[in-house]
C-alpha positions as CSV (number, residue, x, y, z in Angstrom):
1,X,0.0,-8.5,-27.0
2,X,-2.6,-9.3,-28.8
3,X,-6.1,-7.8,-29.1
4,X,-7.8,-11.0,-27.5
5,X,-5.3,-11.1,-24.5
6,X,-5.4,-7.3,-23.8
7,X,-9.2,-7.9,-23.6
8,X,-8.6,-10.3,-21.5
9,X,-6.4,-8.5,-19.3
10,X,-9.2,-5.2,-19.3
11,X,-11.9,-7.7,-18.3
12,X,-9.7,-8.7,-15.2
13,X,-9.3,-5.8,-14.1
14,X,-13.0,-4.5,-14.5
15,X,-13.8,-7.8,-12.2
16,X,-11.3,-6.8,-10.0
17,X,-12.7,-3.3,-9.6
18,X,-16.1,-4.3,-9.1
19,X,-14.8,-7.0,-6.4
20,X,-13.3,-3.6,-4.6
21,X,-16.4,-1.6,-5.1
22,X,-18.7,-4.6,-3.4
23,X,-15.6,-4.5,-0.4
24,X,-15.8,-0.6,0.1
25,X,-19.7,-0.9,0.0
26,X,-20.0,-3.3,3.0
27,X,-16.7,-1.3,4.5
28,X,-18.4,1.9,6.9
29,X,-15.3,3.1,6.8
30,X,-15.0,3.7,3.3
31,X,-15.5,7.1,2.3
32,X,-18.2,7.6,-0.7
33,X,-15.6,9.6,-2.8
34,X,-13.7,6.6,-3.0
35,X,-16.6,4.4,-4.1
36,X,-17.2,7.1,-6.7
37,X,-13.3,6.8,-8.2
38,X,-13.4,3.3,-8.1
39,X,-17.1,3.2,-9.9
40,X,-15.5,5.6,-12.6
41,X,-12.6,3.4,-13.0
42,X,-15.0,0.8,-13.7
43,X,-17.1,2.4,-16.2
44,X,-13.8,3.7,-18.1
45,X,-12.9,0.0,-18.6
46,X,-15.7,-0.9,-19.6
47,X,-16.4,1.2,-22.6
48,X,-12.8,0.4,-23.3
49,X,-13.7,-3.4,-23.3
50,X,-16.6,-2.2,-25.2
51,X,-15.1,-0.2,-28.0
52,X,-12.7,-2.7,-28.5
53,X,-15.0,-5.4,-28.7
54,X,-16.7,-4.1,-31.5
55,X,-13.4,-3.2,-33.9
């Protein structure tokens, strides 16, 4: 894999979390732990896409 498709692949997933984070939001069922998981999920992939960026 190379460096520009594993970016790739990090940024889909980071859209895909925030699209989940948005859903549980407007969910009242959704438990605020769970927001908080997925947000830190988020932010992990993000440096990642950011650390990697700048290599």
């Amino acid at each position: 894999m190379t460096m520009s498709s594993h970016l790739q692949e990090l940024r889909k997933k980071h859209q895909s979390l925030s699209d989940q984070v948005e859903q549980a939001q407007r969910s009242p069922a959704t438990d605020d732990l769970q927001i908080r998981e997925l947000k830190k999920q988020k932010l992990h992939l993000k440096e990642e896409i950011e650390r990697l960026s700048h290599v």
